[in-house]
N, C-alpha and C positions, 0 to 999 in steps of 0.2 A: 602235074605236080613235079616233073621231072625239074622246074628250074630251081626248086629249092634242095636237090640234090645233089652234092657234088663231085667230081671226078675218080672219087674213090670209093661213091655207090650210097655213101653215107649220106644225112640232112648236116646243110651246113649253116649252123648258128651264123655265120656270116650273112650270109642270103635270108634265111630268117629273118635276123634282127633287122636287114634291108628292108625287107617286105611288108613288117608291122611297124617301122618309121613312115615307109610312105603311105601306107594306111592311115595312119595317126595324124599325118601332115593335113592327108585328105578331108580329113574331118573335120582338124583345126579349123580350118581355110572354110569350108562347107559352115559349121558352126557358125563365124566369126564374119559370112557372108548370110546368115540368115538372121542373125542377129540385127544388124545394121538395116536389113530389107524391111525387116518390121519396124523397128524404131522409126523408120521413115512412112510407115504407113499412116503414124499419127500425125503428119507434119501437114493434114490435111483437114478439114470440119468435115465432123460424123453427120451428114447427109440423111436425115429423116423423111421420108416421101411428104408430101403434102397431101391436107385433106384432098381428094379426088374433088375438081371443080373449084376450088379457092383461088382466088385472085392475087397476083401479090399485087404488093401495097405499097411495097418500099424494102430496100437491101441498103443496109448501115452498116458501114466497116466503122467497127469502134478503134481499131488497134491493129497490130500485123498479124494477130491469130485468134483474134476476136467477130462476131459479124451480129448482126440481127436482118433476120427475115420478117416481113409479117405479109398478113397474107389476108384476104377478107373473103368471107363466104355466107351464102343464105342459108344454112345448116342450122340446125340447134344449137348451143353449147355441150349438149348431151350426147349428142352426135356425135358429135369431132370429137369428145374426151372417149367418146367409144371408140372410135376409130383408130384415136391416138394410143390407147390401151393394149389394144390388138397388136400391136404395134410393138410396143415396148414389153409385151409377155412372147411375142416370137424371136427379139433379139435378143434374151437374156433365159427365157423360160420362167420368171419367175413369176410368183404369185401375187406380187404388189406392183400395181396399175399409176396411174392416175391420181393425186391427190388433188380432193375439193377443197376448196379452201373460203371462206367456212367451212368446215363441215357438213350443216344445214342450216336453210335460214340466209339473209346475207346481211352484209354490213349495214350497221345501222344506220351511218348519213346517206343510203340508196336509196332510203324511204321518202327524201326531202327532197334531194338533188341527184337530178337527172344526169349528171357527170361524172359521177361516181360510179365506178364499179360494182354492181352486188356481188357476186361472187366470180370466183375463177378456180381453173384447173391448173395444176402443176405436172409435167410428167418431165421424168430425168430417163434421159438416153447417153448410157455413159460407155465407153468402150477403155479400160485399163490395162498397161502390159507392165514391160518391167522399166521403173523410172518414167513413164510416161504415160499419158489419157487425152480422152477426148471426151466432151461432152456437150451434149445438145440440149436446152431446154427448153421445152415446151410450154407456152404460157396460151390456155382458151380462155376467152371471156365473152361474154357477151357485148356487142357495141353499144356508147352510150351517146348523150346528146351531144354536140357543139354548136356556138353560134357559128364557130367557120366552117361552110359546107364543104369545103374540103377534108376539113378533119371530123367530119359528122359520121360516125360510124352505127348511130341508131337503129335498130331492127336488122343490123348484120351480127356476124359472131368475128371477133380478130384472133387471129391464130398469130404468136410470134415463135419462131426459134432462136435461142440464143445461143451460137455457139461459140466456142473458145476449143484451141486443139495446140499441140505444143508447136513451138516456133522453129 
């Protein structure tokens, strides 16, 4: 402590007020370099593991910080909304999962036509700071008919992610 004392044995407010400016500066700078580091962590898509074993399907870039994944697997739909759940209650803790959509039951033209969707799961993967997010979402469904067998996704389940993250 001897360097904030000065020549005459005293504390010198000079050297002081030196010490707690560069202190201060030190922070500024730290601050204003941690700020900037994070803001930049959103500048990427919030990356949800895929079901274990799903294929992808296809990767679409809608936009410059926009994409969709999807992904095809022999899973249940039940499955994968389990799995996705698990998921989204370890990156946030919270107690709301998955949403089915219907509710129960599924849509009424599934009963008719085979191209329709019956039901599907929603889950939000969202990451927020200050001025900026990231968000992923998860869309399971169960695959349905097509006459093109390439887009015939019948007796699989498609998993998509849809992210958006800031630019």
């Amino acid at each position: 402590m001897s360097f904030i004392v000065g020549k005459d044995g005293d504390i010198s407010l000079f050297r002081v007020g030196t010490l707690v400016a560069i202190v201060g500066i030190v922070l500024v700078v730290g601050g204003v370099a941690a700020y900037f580091l994070d803001q930049n962590s959103y500048r990427v898509p919030l990356d949800v593991e895929p079901y274990p074993g799903a294929e992808s399907w296809g990767n679409i870039r809608e936009a410059g910080a926009t994409r969709r994944l999807v992904f095809l697997t022999s899973a249940t739909p039940e499955e994968v909304a389990a799995y996705y759940d698990e998921k989204l209650r370890a990156l946030d803790g919270a107690e709301q999962g998955c949403e089915r959509i219907p509710a129960s039951g599924e849509v009424a033209a599934a009963a008719t036509d085979r191209t329709v969707v019956p039901y599907w799961y929603k889950c939000l993967f969202q990451r927020t700071g200050l001025r900026s997010s990231q968000l992923t979402t998860v869309t399971v469904q169960p695959g349905v008919f097509s006459a093109d067998p390439d887009l015939n996704t019948e007796g699989k389940t498609v998993i998509e992610h849809s992210q958006r993250w800031q630019p």
